[in-house]
Steps between C-alpha positions, in 0.01 A plus 500: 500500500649791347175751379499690185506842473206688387477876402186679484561876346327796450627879439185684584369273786606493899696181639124430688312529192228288538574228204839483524490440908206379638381272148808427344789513709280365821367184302846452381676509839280308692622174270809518682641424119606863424689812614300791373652862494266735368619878363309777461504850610522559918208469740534585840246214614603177406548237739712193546453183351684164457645462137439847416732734458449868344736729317357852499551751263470853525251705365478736245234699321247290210665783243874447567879392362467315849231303351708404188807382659282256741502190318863516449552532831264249532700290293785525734312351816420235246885433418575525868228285628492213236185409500362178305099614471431852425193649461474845364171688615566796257570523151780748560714198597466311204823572348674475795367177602593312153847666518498336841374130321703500198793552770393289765224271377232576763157474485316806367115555581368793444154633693293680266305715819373699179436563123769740550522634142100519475494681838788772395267579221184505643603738829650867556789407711758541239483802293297430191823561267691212614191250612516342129917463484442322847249295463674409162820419655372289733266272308815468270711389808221259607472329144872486439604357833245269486731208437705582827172493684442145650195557621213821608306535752194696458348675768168507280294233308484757259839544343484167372289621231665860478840395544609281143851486620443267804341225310555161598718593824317637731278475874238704576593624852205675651557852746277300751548572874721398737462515845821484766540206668345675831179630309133422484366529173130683505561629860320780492520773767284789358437811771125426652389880481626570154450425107866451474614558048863425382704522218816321451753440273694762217313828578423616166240673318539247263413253779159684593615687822347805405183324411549263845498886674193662323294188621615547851414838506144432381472243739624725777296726461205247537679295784731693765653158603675447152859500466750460230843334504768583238803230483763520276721666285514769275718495201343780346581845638242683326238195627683592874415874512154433360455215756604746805303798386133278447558361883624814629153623659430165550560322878269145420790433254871372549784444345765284607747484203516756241858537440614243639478110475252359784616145604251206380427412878322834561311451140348190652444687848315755280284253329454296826338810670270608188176409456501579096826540256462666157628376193449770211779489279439643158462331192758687339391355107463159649817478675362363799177327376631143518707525819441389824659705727731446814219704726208275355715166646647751802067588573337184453762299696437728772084451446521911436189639328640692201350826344587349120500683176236320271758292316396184352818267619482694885137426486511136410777472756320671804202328371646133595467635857288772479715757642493790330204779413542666141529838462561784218719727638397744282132508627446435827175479685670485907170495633429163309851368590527556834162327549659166291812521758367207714819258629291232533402535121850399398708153484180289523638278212810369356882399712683761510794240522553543143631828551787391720839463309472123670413399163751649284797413739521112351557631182767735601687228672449242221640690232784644683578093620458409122728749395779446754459149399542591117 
């Protein structure tokens, strides 16, 4: 039987990126029914696997004419690889991708991974002049395109309500975890002799690193056996430099990342040996209060005790296994943490199943089989 072709794109993320490879293009493949080929930008870590292929691009700086030329270039692979299903993980390939349908007639899906338009304005990555022209042209791209779009995914419950323009076509497509196929779920292999901290994902200060580091400090200096792992990457030079000069004097913490990407296996290997993970991203006007993050799903799946920021949605999350101990960054009383950091306080409650990405892969497969069918 002759399998369809299925594109999964991004500009900004690696060929291993964790929803395009091990959610989407994994749960895909493994139907035997399709020939995935997923493009994004190179990643020196990705392995082999049966009806994947990956066409990497080079990279090129966030600010950049590189940047702009990308989805026409983009466009090209599409021309060359004729695809029947694409799904575009990044608004930047919106116009590319209906040039690509009104041509071709594929399939276009397009995976909303964020408010994009609400986050340009609410964050200082772009300078403030041209955050408003952005996040203006690309709400006007999603709402005019709309029509082209057969279907979103939304990587948060959320955006239905946010997000007008995907009414009546669209799957709610959780960022729960996936293990590989050779992986234990909630092994944990903490270090006996020591009170082992990470942090993982984007390092950012919008992300709470700074905050993750004061804690460990405090706690440090109550309890020589704490540690602190960093993993991740660091988009933000001026978040970099900062990063490097608070650890400087500092041997109980380490950073594996930085500037560079850290492949998602030693994420997991980070998690796997901590005994507590924070999760202490900002508000940021209510940017974040509604989302469930990728680390809560990444944490809990693993039966990690998290260090959460008192949000209500985290909290009633955690709460369903009671996995987490609430904290205010901002005022911090280590003496009375460290004496509620008690693993066998945590996970008494609740299956962590539900965090596994077992339960959104069905619906992946069943719209994608619907739509070939169409």
């Amino acid at each position: 039987m002759k399998k369809t072709k299925v594109v999964i794109a991004s500009v900004l993320k690696p060929i291993d990126d964790t929803r395009m490879l091990e959610k989407f293009g994994l749960s895909l493949a493994e139907t035997n029914k399709y020939d995935i080929n997923i493009i994004g930008f190179e990643s020196k870590n990705t392995n082999v696997h049966d009806n994947i292929h990956f066409t990497p691009l080079k990279s090129f700086s966030r600010l950049s004419f590189s940047r702009l030329l990308k989805p026409w270039h983009i466009l090209s692979l599409y021309i060359k690889q004729k695809p029947q299903v694409i799904i575009a993980s990044t608004h930047e390939l919106l116009i590319v991708t209906f040039l690509y349908k009104i041509l071709f007639g594929a399939k276009f899906l397009y995976d909303v991974q964020e408010n994009y338009s609400k986050s340009i304005r609410s964050t200082n990555i772009y300078p403030r002049p041209i955050r408003a022209i952005l996040a203006t042209w690309i709400r006007l791209k999603e709402w005019c395109l709309r029509p082209a779009v057969d279907h979103y995914l939304l990587a948060e419950s959320i955006y239905v309500s946010q997000l007008a323009f995907t009414k009546n076509k669209y799957t709610v497509l959780e960022n729960k975890y996936a293990p590989q196929a050779d992986e234990n779920p909630a092994y944990r292999m903490p270090e006996p002799d020591k009170v082992n901290l990470v942090y993982t994902g984007t390092i950012a200060d919008s992300n709470g690193v700074f905050e993750a580091i004061n804690i460990a400090k405090q706690l440090y200096q109550l309890d020589s056996s704490v540690r602190l792992r960093i993993v991740g990457y660091c988009a933000l030079k001026r978040d970099l430099l900062r990063l490097k000069e608070e650890i400087s004097d500092c041997d109980f913490i380490e950073l594996n990342g930085g500037d560079h990407l850290v492949p998602h296996n030693e994420i997991i290997e980070a998690i796997q040996k901590a005994d507590y993970g924070f999760v202490l991203k900002k508000p940021n006007n209510g940017m974040n209060d509604d989302k469930v993050l990728t680390r809560l799903f990444e944490y809990t799946a693993n039966k990690l005790p998290i260090i959460l920021l008192n949000n209500p949605t985290w909290v009633e999350f955690c709460e369903q296994f009671n996995a987490a101990i609430v904290v205010d960054p901002n005022h911090i009383n280590a003496t009375e943490l460290l004496s509620q950091m008690q693993p066998q306080n945590f996970y008494t409650i609740g299956d962590t199943n539900t965090s596994l990405w077992d339960s959104e892969k069905p619906k992946l497969v069943s719209l994608i089989d619907q739509l070939n069918l169409d």
